[in-house]
N, C-alpha and C positions, 0 to 999 in steps of 0.2 A: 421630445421635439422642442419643448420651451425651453430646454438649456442650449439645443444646436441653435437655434434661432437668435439669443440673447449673445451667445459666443460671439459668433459671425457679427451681428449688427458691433460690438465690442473690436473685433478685430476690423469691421471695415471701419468702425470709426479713426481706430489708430492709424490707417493705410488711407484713408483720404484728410486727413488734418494734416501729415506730413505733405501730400501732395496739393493742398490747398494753399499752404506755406509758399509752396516751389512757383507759387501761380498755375498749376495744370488743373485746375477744376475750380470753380467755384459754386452758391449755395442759391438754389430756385424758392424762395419765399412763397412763390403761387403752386407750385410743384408741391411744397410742402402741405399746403394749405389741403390740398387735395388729396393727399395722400391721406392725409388726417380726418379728412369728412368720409373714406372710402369704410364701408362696412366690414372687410375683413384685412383692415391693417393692422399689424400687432405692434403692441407698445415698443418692442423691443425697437423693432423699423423708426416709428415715432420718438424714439430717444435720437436720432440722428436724424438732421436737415438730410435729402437727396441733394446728392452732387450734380453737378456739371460740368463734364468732363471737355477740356479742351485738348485738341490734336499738335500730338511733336511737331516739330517740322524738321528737327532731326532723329536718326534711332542711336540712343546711347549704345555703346558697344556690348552691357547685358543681354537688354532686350534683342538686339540684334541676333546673340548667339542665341538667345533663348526661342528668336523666332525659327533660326535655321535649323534648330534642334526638331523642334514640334513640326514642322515642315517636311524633314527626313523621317521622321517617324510615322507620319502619316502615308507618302511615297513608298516608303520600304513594307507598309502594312499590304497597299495597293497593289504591288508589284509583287508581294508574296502569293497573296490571293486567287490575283487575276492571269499569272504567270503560265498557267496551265491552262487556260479558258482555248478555245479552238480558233477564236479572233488571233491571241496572244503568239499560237502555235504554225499560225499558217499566214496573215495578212502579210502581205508585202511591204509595207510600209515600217515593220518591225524586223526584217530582215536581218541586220546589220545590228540591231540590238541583241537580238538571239542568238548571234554567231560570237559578238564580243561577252556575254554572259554563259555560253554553253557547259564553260566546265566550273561555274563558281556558285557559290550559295547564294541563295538571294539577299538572303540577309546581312552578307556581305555590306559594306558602303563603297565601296568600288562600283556598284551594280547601280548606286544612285547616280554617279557623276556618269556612268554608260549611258544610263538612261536620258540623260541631260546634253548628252551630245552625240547620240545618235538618234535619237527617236525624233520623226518630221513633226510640223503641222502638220495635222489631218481637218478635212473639211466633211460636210458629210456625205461625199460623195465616195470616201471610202470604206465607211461605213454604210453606205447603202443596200451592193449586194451582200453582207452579210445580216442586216435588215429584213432585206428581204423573203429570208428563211420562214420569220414568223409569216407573214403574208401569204405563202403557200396553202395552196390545201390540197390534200391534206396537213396540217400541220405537223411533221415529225420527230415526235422525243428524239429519235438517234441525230437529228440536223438539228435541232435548236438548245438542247441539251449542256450547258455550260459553254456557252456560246460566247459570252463577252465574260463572265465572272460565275462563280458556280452555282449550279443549280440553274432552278428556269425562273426569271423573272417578274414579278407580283404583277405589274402591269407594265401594260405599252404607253407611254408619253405621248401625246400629239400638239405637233406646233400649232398656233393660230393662223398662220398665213396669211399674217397681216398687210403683208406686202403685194399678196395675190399669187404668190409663189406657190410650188405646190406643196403639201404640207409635210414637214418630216416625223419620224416615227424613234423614239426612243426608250430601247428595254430599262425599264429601272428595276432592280431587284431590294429587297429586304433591308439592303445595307445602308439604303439610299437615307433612311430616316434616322438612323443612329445620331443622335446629340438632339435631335429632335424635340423626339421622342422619350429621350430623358427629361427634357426639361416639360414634358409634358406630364411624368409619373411624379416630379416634383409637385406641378400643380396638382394632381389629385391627392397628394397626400397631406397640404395645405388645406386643405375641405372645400365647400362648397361657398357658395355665396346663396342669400334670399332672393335676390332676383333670375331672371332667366335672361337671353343671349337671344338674338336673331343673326341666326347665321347661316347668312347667304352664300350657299354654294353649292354646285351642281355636283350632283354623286351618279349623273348618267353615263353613259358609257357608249361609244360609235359601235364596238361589235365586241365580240368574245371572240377568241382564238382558242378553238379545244387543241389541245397538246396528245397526241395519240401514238399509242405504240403499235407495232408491227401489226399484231392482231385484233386496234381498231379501239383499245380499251382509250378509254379517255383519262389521263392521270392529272391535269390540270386545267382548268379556264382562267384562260389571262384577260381580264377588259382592255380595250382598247379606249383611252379617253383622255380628257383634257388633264394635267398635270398636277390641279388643284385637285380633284378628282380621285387623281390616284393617289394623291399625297396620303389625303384623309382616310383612303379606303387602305391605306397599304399602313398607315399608325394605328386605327382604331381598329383593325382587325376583321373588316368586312369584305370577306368572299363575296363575288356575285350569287356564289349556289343558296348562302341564307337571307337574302335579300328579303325575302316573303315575313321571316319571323322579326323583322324589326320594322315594319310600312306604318304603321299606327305609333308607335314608342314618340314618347317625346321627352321623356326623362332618364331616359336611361341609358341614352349617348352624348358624346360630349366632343365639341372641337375642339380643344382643350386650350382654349382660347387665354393664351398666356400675358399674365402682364408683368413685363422686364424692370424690377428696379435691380440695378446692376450692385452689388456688392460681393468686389471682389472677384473669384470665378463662379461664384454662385448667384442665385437670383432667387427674389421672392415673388414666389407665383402664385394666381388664384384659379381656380376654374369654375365655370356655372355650369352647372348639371340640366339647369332646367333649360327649354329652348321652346320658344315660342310655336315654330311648325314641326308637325310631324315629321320625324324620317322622307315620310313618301316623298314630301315634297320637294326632294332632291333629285330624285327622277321626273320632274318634270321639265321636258327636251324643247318647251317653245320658250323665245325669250321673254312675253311680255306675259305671258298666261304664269309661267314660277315665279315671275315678282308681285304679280295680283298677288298669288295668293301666299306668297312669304308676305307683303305688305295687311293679309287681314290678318291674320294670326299676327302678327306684329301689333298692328291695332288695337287689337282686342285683348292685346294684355296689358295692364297700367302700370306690369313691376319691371319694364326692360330695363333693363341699366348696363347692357352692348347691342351696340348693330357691327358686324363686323360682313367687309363682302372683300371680292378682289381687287377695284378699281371704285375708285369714288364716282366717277362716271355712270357705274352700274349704280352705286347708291341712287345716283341723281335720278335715273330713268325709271325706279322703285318709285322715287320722290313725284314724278312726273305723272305716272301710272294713276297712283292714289287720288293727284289733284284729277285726271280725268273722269276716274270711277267711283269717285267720293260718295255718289249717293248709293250706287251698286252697293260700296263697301259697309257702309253702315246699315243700310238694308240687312244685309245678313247678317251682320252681328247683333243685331236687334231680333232676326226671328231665330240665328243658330241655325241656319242652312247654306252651306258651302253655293258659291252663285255661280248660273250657269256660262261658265269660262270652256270655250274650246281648249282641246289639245288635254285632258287635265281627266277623262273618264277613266283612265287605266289605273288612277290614284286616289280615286274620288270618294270612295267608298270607306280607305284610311283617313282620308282631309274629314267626311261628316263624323265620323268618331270622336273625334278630338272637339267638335265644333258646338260649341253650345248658345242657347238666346241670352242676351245682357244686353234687356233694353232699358237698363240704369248707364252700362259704358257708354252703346248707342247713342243716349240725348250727349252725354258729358262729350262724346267728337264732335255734334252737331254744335254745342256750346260755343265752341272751339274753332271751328272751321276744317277747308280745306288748307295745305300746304303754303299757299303761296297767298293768305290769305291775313299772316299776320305775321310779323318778324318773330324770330324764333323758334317757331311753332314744334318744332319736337319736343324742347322740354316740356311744353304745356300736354303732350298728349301722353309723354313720358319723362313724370316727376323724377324718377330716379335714373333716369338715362345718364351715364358718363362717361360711355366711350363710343368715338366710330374708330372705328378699324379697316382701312382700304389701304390700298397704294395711291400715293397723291402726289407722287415725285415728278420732274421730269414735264412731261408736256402735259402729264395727267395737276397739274396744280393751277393750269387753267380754269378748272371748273371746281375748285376748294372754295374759291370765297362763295359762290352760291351757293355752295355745300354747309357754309359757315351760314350765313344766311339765315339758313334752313333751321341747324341746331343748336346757334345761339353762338354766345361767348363762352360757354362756364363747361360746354361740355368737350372732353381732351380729345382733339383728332389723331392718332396714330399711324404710322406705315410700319407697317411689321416686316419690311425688310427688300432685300434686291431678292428673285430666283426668277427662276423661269425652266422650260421645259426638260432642260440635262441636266441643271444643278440647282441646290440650294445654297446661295453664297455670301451672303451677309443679312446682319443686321441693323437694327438704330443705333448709330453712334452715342445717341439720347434720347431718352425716352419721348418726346414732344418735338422732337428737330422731325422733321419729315422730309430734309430732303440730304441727309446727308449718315453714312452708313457708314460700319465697320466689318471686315471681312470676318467671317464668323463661320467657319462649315470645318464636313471631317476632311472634304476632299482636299485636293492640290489643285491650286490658285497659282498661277505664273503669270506675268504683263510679257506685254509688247507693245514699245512705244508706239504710237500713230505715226510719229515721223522716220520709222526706221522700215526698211527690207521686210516683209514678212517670211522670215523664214527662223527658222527653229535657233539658228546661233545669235539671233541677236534676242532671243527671249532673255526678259528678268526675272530675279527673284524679289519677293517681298522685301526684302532688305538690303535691297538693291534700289530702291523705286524712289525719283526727284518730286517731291512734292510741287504742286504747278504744272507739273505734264499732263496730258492722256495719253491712257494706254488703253488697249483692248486684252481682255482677261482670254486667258488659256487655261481651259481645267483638263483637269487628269481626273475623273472622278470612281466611286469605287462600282461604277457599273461597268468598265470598261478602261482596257489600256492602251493608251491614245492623250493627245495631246490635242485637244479640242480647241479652237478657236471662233467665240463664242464674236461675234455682232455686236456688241455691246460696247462701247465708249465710256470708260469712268475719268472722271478730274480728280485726281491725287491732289487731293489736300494735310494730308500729313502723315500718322501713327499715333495708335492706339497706347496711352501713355502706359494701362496696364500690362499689355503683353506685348506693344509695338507692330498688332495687325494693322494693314492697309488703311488709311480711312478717306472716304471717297465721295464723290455727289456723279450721278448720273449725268452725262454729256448729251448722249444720243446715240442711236445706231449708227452703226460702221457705211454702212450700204443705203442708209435714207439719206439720199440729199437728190436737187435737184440739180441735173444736169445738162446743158445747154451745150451748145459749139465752143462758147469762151468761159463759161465759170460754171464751179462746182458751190453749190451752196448747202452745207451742211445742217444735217436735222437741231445741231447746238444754235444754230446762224439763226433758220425759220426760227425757233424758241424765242430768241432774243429779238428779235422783228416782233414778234405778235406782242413780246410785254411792252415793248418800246410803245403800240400804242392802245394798250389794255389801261384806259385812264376814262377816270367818270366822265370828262367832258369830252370825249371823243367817242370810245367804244370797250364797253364792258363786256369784254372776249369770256364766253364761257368754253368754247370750244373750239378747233381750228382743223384742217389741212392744209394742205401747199400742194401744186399742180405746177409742170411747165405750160406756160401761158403762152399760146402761141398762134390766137385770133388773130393778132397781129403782128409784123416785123417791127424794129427783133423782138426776141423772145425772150421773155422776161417772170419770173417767179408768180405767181398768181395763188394768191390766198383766198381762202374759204373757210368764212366764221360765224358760228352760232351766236349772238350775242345776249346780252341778258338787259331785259327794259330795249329804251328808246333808244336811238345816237344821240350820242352828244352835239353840243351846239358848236361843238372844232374838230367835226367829224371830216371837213373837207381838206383840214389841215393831215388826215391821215395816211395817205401817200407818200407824201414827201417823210412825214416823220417813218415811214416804213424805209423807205430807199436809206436815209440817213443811217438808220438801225442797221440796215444791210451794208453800207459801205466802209461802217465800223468796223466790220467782220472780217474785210478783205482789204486792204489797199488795193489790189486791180479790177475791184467792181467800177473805182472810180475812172480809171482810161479807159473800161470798155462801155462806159456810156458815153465819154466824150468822145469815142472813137465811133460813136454812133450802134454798138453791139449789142445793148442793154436800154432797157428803159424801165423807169419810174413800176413797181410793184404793183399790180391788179388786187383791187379788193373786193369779195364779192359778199353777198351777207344773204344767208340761210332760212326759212322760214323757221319758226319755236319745231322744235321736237326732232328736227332733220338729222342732228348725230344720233339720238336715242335710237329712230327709226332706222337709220344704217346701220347700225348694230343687228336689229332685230332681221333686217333684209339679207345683210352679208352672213348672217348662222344661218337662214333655212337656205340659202343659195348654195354656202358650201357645206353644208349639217356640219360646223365650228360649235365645241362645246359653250355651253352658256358660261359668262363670266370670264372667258378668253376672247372675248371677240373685241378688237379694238380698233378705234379709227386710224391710221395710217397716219405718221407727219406729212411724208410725200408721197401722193396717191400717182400707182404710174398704173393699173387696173384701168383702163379703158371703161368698162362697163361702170366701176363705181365710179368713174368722173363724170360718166352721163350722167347717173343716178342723181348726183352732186347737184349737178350744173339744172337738170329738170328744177330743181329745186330752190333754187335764185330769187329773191325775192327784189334786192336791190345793188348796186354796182357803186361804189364810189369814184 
């Protein structure tokens, strides 16, 4: 292991000193620093500064073939696979792909360029009745059965429906975690680290789908659950049937909470074995009762050194929790009895196991305070804390600086990557860049310009793609063959100088924007509105939606924000600096005001805790897994814009 290790940091050194040369990377001093203080960095790593890789903005014709290459390979693996699945065999929408492939091998490369100009967009509406199967009951081996890809599927996916939409349902099978998952057997064979991991996230499940044959035997239980959910239960190996033998365990599973220093196609990873709460407390289904109690166990141990969750958001409302219940919390960890928390009995009895008295930690929090009670306050409760790990991209990087706040300067915030409920599909471009990514998965990635036809002939390929566009991604992925057409917005900023993948920053949703008689305002547009006036002397935006405003004519964009502290003292100046932000976005925002269409932006401002508590309201309304539940850019939900609007503290 110490000679593979020593090679590789040897050979990455030769492969980034020449690209260091060319200018495509250069060398992180603080990056380093940190690396160097980390408990399980090996010298060999420490012989070499960490890079910092900068994006092509053209693809050398190498990489180019070399992307087309890995691209084809991956597709022809898909189409092998999946080619026989009953989706594949019968859906209409594959029609004309079937017919032009019927007498050729698939392995064939004829069979890719088929595939590439006959196969449609699909939405998931044509995926739905065949969806639909699992949802039956009885549920039947002979109809579900190698349904999208072979065999039956580890788990069902479920959207968040954030939108208010109804929620979609997606089979992910075995295949789904492949590269994953390697880089996860990496970490364990890296060893372990001294400290332990709080890792926030939900292992509950909406229902189980028994899988039954003719004569009623039950051959599988699929969960049905939120997507982080299945991730974890479908890498680390956890059936619902042995749920019972791991509720107490605290060291003996592991998220295998990986940390990316990119050399070369390899990476040096660590993983913590040890974890603050018990297993059980993964099945616990309310929002604010799982983070109590991930927040005492968290507490109560002085050696964290990661908090990783799925949204920084979620950190926050952890964050928020504890400042509420700070004497509750320390109570208990002072007498070592789990406190009485609704929602939390069916787990309760694994939570007192684990739970002991330390009324020496007990004074040392009291020392200390609640959260919000002195700057930086995580390091001080956890000396050895040095990573958070959430998603902070995007509209979620509104509530990072109070997150920063919270856990100082010195400890590294992380975004481990773009996915979501079909796919898994990139990662950090750079270890510490949080808002900008590299397409990294096994599946098939296709774009579609924003400004072209949605339809299947004007799809691109990766090496095909103008840096400074958006495109919305199209996966083909190995749970199913289809050409998916995913919501999502990315800004193409360049290529990945090592292999020449995609490299991208989140835009916004396709379908979030607000929409009026005369203008379309897009979820990138609101983003840029709220930073435009997210300034100390105006309004420290921790959190936002956007609504069509339409108390009064005309009707005009109407925002709704958490803020952090007071207003600022040019808080009345924020209107105008809103409209401005918005008419930057559009040249005909500005004739449809002076045409009298539009007017000046509504700003409304939220009592403390109002998104926390929407979170917590909008899961038991629609039973949404914990840690998928998210506030919407643009709320068109009727019901949560009352919620919203009850909620108003003040109007500017």
């Amino acid at each position: 292991m110490a000679t593979l290790i020593l090679e590789t940091a040897f050979t990455a050194a030769h492969f980034y000193s020449r690209r260091y040369q060319r200018g495509l990377i250069d060398y992180s001093p603080v990056m380093h620093k940190k690396i160097r203080s980390h408990p399980r960095t090996s010298s060999a790593v420490l012989a070499m500064s960490v890079p910092r890789l900068h994006p092509l903005i053209s693809l050398p014709p190498q990489l180019s073939a070399s992307q087309k290459e890995e691209t084809d390979c991956r597709l022809q693996k898909i189409i092998g696979a999946n080619i026989t699945s009953r989706y594949a065999c019968s859906s209409s929408h594959l029609a004309d792909f079937r017919l032009a492939i019927a007498d050729k091998d698939v392995k064939e490369d004829s069979t890719l360029s088929d595939f590439r100009r006959l196969v449609p967009l699909t939405d998931y509406e044509a995926y739905r009745p065949w969806m639909d199967k699992f949802l039956e009951r009885p549920c039947k081996l002979s109809e579900v059965e190698n349904l999208f890809a072979p065999g039956l599927p580890s788990y069902l996916g479920v959207s968040s429906s954030t939108s208010g939409s109804k929620p979609k349902h997606f089979a992910r099978y075995l295949e789904s975690n492949v590269g994953f998952a390697h880089a996860a057997e990496e970490a364990e064979r890296e060893g372990s680290s001294a400290g332990t991991t709080a890792g926030i996230f939900s292992l509950c499940y909406r229902d189980i789908v028994d899988v039954t044959t003719e004569s009623g035997e039950v051959v599988k239980r699929i969960p049905t659950c939120i997507g982080s959910a299945g991730f974890w239960r479908n890498l680390a190996g956890w059936p619902v049937e042995t749920d019972n033998t791991r509720m107490a365990s605290m060291s003996e599973y592991s998220f295998h909470q990986i940390m990316q220093w990119m050399i070369v196609d390899t990476c040096y990873c660590y993983t913590t074995l040890g974890h603050a709460a018990p297993w059980a407390t993964g099945l616990i289904s309310h929002h604010r009762s799982f983070l109590l109690i991930h927040a005492l166990f968290a507490l109560a141990d002085r050696n964290l050194e990661r908090i990783t969750s799925t949204f920084v958001t979620f950190f926050m409302d952890l964050v928020s929790y504890v400042q509420e219940e700070w004497d509750v919390l320390l109570s208990s960890i002072r007498d070592g009895v789990v406190p009485n928390i609704e929602h939390i009995d069916h787990v309760r009895d694994y939570l007192q196991i684990n739970m002991h008295a330390d009324p020496q930690r007990a004074e040392e929090l009291r020392s200390i305070g609640p959260p919000f009670s002195c700057p930086a306050w995580a390091p001080r409760v956890w000396p050895n804390l040095k990573i958070l790990s959430c998603i902070c991209s995007g509209i979620f990087a509104n509530a990072l600086p109070m997150a920063r706040s919270v856990i100082g300067p010195d400890v590294v915030v992380k975004n481990p990557g773009y996915a979501c409920t079909e796919c898994l599909l990139a990662g950090p471009f750079n270890p510490e860049d949080t808002e900008t990514f590299v397409t990294s998965t096994k599946d098939v990635v296709e774009y579609l310009d924003v400004a072209d036809n949605p339809i299947h002939e004007n799809i691109r390929q990766a090496w095909d793609l103008q840096p400074g566009k958006l495109y919305q991604a199209v996966v083909t992925t190995r749970d199913g063959l289809w050409r998916y057409a995913l919501d999502d917005v990315f800004h193409v900023i360049g290529f990945d100088p090592r292999n020449g993948s995609p490299v991208f920053r989140y835009h916004g949703r396709k379908s979030a924007a607000i929409r009026s008689q005369y203008a379309i305002i897009t979820e990138g547009d609101l983003v840029k509105v709220t930073q435009a006036i997210n300034e100390e002397d105006m309004l420290r935006v921790q959190e936002f939606t956007a609504v069509l405003d339409r108390r009064e004519l005309p009707e005009t964009v109407g925002i709704i924000l958490e803020i952090t502290g007071d207003i600022g003292p040019n808080a009345h100046a924020a209107r105008q600096k809103a409209f401005e932000a918005l008419l930057s976005t559009n040249d005909d925002h500005q004739s449809e005001f002076d045409a009298g269409r539009l007017r000046q932006p509504t700003i409304r401002i939220v009592k403390p805790g109002t998104f926390s508590e929407y979170r917590q309201w909008r899961g038991e309304r629609l039973n949404t897994g914990i840690g998928q539940i998210k506030v919407p850019v643009v709320m068109v939900d009727l019901a949560s814009i009352e919620w919203m609007e009850e909620r108003v503290v003040k109007e500017l």
